[in-house]
C-alpha positions as CSV (number, residue, x, y, z in Angstrom):
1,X,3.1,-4.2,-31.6
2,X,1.8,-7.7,-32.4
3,X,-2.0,-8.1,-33.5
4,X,-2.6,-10.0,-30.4
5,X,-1.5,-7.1,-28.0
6,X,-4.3,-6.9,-25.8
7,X,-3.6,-3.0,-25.2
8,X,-3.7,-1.0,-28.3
9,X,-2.7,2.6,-26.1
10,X,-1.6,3.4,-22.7
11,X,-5.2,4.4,-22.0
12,X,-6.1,0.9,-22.2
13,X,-2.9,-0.5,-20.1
14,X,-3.3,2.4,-17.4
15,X,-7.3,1.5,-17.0
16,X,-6.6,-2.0,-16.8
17,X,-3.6,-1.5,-14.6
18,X,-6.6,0.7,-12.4
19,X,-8.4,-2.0,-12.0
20,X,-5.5,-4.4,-10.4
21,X,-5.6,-4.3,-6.0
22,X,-4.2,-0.7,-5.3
23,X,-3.6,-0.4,-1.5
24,X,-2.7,3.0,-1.5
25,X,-6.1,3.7,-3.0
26,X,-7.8,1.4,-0.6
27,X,-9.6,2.2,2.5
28,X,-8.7,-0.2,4.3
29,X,-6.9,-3.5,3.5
30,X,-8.6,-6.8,3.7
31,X,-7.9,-8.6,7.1
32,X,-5.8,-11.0,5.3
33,X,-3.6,-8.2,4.2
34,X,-1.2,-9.3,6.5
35,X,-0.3,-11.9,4.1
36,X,-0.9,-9.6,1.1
37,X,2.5,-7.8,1.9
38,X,5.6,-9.7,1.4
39,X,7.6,-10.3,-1.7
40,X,6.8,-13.7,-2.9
41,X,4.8,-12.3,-6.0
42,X,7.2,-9.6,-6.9
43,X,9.9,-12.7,-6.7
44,X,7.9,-14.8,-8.8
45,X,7.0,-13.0,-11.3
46,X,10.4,-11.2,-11.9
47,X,11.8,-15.0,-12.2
48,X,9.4,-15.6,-15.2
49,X,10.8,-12.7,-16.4
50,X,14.1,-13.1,-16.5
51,X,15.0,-10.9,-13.5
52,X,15.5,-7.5,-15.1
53,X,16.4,-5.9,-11.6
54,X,19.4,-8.0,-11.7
55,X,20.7,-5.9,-14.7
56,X,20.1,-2.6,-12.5
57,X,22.9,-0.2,-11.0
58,X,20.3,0.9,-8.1
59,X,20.1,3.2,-5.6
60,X,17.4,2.4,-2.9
61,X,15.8,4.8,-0.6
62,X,13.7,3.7,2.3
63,X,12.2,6.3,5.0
64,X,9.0,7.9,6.3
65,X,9.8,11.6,5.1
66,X,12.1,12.9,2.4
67,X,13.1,9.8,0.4
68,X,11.1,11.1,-2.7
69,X,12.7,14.5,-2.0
70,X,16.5,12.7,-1.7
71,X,15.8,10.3,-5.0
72,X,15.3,13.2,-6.6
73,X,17.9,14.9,-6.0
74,X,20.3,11.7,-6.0
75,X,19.1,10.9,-9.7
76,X,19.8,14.6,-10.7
77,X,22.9,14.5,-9.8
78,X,23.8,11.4,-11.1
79,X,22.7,12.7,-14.5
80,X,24.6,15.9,-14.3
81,X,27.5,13.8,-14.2
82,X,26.8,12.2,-17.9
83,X,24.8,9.0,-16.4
84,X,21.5,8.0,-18.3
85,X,19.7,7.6,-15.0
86,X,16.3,6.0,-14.2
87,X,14.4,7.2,-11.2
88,X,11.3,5.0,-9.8
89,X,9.1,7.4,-7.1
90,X,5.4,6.8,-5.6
91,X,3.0,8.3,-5.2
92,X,2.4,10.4,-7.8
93,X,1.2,14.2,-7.7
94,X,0.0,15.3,-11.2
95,X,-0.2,11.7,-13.5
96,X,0.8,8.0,-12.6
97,X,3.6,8.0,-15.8
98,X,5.6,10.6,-13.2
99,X,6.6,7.2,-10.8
100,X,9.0,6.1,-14.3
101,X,10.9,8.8,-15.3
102,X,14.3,8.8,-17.3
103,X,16.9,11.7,-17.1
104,X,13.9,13.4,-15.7
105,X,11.0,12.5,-18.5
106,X,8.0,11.0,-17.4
107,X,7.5,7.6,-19.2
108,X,5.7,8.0,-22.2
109,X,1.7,5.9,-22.6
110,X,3.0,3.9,-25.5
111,X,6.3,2.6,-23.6
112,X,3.3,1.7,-20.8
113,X,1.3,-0.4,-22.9
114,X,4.2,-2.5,-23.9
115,X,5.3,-3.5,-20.9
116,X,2.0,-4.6,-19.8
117,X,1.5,-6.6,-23.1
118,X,4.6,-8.2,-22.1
119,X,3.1,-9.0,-18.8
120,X,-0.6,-10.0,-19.3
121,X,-0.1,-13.3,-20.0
122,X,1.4,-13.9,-16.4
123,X,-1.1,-11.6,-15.2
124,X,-3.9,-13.3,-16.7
125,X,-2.5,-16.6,-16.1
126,X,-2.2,-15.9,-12.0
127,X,-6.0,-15.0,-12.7
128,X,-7.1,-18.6,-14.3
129,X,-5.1,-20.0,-11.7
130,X,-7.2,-18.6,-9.1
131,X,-4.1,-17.7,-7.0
132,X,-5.0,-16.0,-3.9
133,X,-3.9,-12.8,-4.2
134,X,-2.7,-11.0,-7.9
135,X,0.0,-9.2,-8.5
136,X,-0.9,-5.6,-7.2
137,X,-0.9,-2.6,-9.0
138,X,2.0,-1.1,-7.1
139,X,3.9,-4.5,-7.7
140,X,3.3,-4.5,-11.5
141,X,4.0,-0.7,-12.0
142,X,7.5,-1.7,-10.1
143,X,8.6,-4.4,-12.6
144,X,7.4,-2.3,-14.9
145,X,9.8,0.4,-14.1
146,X,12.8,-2.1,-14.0
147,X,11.8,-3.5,-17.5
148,X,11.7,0.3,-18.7
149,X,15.0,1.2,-17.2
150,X,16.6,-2.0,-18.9
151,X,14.9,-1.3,-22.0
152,X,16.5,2.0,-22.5
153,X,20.2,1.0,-20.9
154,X,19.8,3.2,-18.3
155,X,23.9,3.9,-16.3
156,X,21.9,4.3,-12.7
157,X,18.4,3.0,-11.4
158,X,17.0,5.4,-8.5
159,X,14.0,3.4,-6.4
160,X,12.1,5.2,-3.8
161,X,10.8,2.8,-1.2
162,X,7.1,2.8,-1.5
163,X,6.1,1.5,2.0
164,X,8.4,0.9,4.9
165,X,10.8,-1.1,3.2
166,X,11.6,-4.8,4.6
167,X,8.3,-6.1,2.5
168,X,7.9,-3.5,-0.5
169,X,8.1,-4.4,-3.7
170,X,11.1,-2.6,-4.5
171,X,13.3,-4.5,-2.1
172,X,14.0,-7.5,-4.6
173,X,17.0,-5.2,-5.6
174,X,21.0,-5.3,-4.6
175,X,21.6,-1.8,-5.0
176,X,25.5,-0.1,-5.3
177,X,23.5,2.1,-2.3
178,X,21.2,2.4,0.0
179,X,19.6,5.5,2.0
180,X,17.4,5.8,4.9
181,X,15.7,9.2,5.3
182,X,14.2,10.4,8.7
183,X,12.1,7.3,10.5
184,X,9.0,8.9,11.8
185,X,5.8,7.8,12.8
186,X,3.6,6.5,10.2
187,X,1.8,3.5,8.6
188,X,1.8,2.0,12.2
189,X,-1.0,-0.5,11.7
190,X,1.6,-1.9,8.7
191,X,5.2,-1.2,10.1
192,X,4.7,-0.9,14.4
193,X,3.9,1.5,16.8
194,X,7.1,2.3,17.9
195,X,10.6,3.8,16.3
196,X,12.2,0.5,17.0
197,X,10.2,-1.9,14.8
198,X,9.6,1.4,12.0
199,X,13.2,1.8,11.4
200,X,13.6,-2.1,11.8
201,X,11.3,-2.3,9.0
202,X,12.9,0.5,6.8
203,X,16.9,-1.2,7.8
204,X,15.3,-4.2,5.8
205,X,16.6,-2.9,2.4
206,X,19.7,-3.3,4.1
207,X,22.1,-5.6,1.7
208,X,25.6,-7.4,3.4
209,X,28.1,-5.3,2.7
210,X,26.3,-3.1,-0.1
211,X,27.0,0.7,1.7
212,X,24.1,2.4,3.6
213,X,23.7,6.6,4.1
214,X,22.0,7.3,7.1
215,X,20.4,10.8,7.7
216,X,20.0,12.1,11.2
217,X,17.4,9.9,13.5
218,X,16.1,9.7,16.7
219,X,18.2,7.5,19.1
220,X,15.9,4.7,19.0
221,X,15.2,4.5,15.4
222,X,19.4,4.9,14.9
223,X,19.9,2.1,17.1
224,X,18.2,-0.4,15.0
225,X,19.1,0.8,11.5
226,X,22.9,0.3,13.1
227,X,21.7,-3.0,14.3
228,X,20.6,-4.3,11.2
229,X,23.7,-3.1,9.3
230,X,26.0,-4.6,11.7
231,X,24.5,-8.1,11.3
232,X,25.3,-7.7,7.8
233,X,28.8,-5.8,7.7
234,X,26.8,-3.0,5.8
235,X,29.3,0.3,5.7
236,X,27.2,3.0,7.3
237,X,28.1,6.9,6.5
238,X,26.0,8.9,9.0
239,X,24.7,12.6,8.1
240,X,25.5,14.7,10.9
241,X,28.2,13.3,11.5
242,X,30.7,11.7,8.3
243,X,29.0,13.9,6.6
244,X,28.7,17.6,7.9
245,X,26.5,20.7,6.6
246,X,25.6,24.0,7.6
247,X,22.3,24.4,9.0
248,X,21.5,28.1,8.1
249,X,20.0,30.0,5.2
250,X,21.5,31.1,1.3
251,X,23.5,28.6,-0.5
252,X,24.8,24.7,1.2
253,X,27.9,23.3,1.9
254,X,28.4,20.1,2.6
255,X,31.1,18.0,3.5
256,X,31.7,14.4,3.1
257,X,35.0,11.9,3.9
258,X,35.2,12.5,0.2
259,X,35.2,16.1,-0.2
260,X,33.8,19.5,0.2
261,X,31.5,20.8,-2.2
262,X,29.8,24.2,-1.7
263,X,28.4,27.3,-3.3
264,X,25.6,24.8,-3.6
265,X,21.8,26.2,-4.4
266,X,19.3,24.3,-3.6
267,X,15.5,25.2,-4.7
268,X,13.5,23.0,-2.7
269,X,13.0,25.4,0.4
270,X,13.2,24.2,3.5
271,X,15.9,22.9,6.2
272,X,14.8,19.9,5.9
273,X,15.5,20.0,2.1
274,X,19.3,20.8,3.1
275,X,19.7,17.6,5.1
276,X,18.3,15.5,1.8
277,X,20.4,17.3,-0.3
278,X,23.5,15.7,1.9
279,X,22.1,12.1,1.9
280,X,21.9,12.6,-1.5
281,X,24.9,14.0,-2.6
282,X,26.6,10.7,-0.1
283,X,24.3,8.2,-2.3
284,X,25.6,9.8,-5.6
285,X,29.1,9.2,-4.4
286,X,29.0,5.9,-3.0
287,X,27.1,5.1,-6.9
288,X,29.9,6.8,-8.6
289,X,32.4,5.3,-6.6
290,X,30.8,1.4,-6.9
291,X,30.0,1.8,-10.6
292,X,33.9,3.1,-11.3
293,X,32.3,7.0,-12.6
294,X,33.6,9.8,-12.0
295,X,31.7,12.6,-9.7
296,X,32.6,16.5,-9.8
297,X,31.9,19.4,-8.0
298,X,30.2,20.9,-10.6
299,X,27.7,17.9,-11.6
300,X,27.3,17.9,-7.6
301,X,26.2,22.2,-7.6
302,X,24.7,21.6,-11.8
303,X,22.3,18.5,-10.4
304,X,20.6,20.1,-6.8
305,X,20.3,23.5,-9.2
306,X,18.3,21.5,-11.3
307,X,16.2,19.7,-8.9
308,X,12.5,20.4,-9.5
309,X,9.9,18.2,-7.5
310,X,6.3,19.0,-7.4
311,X,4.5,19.5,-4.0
312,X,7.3,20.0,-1.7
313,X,6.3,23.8,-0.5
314,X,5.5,25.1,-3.9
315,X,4.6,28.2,-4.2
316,X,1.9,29.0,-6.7
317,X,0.4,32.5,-6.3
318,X,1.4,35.7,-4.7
319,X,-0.7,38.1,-3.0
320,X,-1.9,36.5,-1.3
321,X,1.0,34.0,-1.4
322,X,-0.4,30.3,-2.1
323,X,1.4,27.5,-1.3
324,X,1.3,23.6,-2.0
325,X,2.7,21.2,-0.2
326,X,1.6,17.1,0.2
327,X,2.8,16.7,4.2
328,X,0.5,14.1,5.7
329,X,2.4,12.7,8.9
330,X,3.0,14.8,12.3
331,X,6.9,15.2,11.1
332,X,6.3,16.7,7.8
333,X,3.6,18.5,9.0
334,X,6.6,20.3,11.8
335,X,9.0,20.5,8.6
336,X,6.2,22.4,6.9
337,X,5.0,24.4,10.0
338,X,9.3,25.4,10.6
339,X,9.8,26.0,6.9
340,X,6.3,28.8,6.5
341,X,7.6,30.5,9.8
342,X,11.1,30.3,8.2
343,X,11.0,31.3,4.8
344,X,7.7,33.5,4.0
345,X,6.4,36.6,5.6
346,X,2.8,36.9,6.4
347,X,0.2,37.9,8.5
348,X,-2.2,35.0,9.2
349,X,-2.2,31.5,7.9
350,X,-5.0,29.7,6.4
351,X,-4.9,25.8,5.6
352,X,-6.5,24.1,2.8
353,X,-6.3,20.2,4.5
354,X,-7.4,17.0,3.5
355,X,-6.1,13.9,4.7
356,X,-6.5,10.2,4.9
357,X,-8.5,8.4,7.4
358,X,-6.3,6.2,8.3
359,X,-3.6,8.5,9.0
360,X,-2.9,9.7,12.6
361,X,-5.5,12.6,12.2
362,X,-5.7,13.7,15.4
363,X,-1.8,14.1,16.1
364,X,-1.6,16.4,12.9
365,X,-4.4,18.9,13.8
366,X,-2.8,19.5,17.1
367,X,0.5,20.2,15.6
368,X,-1.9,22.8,12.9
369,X,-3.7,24.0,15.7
370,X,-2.0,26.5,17.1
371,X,-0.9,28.1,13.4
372,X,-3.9,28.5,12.0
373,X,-6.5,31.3,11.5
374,X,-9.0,29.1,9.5
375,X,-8.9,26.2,8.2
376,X,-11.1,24.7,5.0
377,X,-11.7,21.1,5.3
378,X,-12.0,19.3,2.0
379,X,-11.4,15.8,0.8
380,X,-8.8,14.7,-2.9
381,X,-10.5,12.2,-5.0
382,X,-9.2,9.1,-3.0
383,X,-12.3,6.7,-0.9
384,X,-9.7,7.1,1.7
385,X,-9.9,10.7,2.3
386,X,-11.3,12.0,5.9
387,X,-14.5,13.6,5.2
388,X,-14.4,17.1,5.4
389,X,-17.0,17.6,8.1
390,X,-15.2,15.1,10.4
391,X,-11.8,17.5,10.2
392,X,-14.1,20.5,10.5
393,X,-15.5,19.2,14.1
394,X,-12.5,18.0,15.4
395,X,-10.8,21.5,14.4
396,X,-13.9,23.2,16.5
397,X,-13.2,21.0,19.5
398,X,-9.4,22.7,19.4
399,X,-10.8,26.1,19.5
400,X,-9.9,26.7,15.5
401,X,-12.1,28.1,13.0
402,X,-12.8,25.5,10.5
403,X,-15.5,25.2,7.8
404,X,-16.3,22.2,5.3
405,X,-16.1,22.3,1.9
406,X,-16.2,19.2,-0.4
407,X,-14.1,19.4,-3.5
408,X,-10.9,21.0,-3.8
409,X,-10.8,24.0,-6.2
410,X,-13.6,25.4,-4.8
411,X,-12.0,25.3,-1.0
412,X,-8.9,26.7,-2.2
413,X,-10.9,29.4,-3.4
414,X,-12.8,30.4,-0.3
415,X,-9.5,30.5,1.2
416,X,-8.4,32.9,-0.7
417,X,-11.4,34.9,-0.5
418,X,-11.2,35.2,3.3
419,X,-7.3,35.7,2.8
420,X,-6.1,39.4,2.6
421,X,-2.8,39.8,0.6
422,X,-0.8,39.6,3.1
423,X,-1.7,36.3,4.5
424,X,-0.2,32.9,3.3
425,X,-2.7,30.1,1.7
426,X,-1.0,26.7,2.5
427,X,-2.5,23.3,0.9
428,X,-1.6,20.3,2.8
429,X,-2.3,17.0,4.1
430,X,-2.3,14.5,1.0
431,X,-0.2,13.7,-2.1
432,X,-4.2,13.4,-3.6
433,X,-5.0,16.7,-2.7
434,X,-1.9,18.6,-3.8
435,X,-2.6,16.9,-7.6
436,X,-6.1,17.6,-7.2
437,X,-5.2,21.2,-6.7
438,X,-2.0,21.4,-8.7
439,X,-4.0,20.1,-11.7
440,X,-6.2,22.6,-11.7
441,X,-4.0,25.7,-11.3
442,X,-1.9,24.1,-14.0
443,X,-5.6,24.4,-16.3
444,X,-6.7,27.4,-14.5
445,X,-3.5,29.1,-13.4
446,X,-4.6,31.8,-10.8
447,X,-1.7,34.7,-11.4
């Protein structure tokens, strides 16, 4: 590194990468922010660049719940089968360097700090422009991740959609693929308030003619994803029904116009988890099959085996059983609800919760309601968290026991105080808050 690099370390680049505009962070967006989202930034900054996502084999994943869940999976498969593969998720759980990871290592601080000494001076120069809005944090982590998985000649570039899809940074790409994951309610202030224009959104990393995995919808959000791929003779495989799985308990098998693989294992619990694991497995064909590479069976069964993926009904502790999930929309809050019921035996249940403001808070403690025997209120370290006493009283006014409690660790801890050991301890309602807690137990493991 030149004596001119502004960023000796990552901790330098990550602290000054902080302090660019972080809208996931924020709590609430300017009211010019309807401007702030589009992708004439990411477009011109990639073209004084070179375009790096040009030189990409990607796979792009769009949808309001499982796309992390079916880019992970997708990528692990992908590198069963012998490819050098890059996968690009948000947010992050335990550290910021898990978004960039290569055949499933985080990107290290040092590879951090060159890629933003390689993009300061455009940076700084937007800056002494005085252009209206910078590039955002989100958008420079992004071309950061496509400069990393140039950099190290990666065979297959995963990219998660970070927010709806149509506008996101990530949709400067032509993927071999894309996948849409189940369209639910969320961000509505952003994408809409109904399925039509959510899915309409997420059908905006649509490409002509570039193939497009679909996993089950509702009829409304269907319609429009089918829509949008007809106006652009995109090839649509639909899970459910071109590609077939059995919805039931012990190991998958799943069926696609290509083949049947099964004997599968799959260790992210949940049904849910099984219908990912099929979009998936139709991504990583429709890669392999664009990009001339070969796909087995066994890569297929080797890559869901290996799947690990932080926060997605983790359990932690036994006895009483803890578990750690970051569900923060009404849907995954009913896939988390289903899967407990499903998959654990207990006696009562007792929720650690934090969530956003800005989420549909209400909706989400009616769907707890009813499960719960006490719930501790607490807030992750994000100025967008819903303060604890606020969930406590609105908890009360649905006749559940609820009780306030500011930081994380120690709320976890009074639930499992009032838990006997044959109760389940569930954390939910934030990405923040399951790193806030997973970080800890990972310090201050509690079995």
């Amino acid at each position: 590194m030149g004596a001119s690099a502004p960023f000796a370390n990552g901790h330098q680049a990550l602290q000054y990468l902080y302090g660019l505009t972080d809208y996931e962070r924020l709590r609430k967006p300017r009211d010019a922010a309807a401007s702030v989202f589009g992708l004439g930034r990411m477009e011109r900054l990639l073209d004084s660049l070179g375009h790096p996502e040009r030189c990409l084999r990607a796979i792009h994943i769009a949808g309001t719940k499982g796309k992390g869940s079916t880019a992970a999976m997708t990528a692990a498969i992908l590198q069963q089968a012998g490819a050098r593969v890059g996968l690009y998720t948000s947010p992050h759980v335990l550290c910021v360097r898990e978004r960039i990871m290569i055949d499933g290592q985080w990107i290290p601080e040092g590879r951090i700090a060159a890629h933003l000494n390689h993009l300061h001076p455009y940076l700084e120069a937007s800056r002494t422009r005085g252009d209206t809005y910078l590039p955002t944090f989100f958008e420079t982590f992004t071309v950061m991740a496509f400069l990393d998985f140039v950099a190290q000649r990666t065979d297959f570039a995963v990219l998660e959609v970070g927010l709806g899809g149509r506008l996101d940074a990530t949709n400067v790409v032509t993927p071999l693929a894309c996948g849409i994951t189940h369209v639910s309610f969320d961000h509505t202030e952003k994408l809409g308030t109904t399925l039509d224009s959510i899915a309409g959104e997420k059908a905006g990393i649509l490409k002509p003619a570039v193939p497009a995995v679909v996993a089950p919808q509702e009829p409304e959000a269907l319609a429009a994803i089918r829509r949008r791929a007809a106006e652009l003779r995109a090839p649509v495989t639909l899970v459910g029904r071109d590609v077939t799985f059995a919805d039931g308990d012990g190991d998958l098998s799943v069926t696609t116009p290509r083949r049947t693989y099964e004997a599968l294992h799959l260790p992210l619990v949940g049904r849910h988890q099984r219908t990912n694991a099929a979009t998936a497995i139709a991504l990583a064909e429709e890669a392999a099959a664009a990009a001339d590479r070969p796909l087995s069976v066994e890569a297929v069964r080797d890559g869901l085996a290996a799947v690990r993926w932080r926060a997605r009904i983790e359990t932690v502790a036994e006895r009483p059983t803890v578990v750690v999930d970051a569900a923060h929309n009404v849907a995954s809050i009913r896939a988390l609800l289903a899967t407990l019921e499903q998959r654990f035996s207990y006696r009562r249940l007792l929720l650690v919760f934090g969530i956003a403001a800005d989420k549909d808070v209400d909706s989400v403690l009616r769907e707890l309601a009813p499960k719960a025997s006490l719930v501790v209120c607490t807030r992750a370290n994000s100025p967008r968290a819903c303060p604890p006493d606020d969930l406590a009283g609105r908890l009360a006014a649905l006749g559940i026991e609820a009780v306030a409690c500011e930081k994380p660790v120690e709320a976890l801890a009074l639930a499992r105080q009032q838990a006997q050991p044959d109760d389940l301890v569930c954390v939910a309602g934030s990405f923040y808050l399951a790193g806030d807690i997973l970080a800890a137990l990972d310090d201050h493991p509690l079995h």
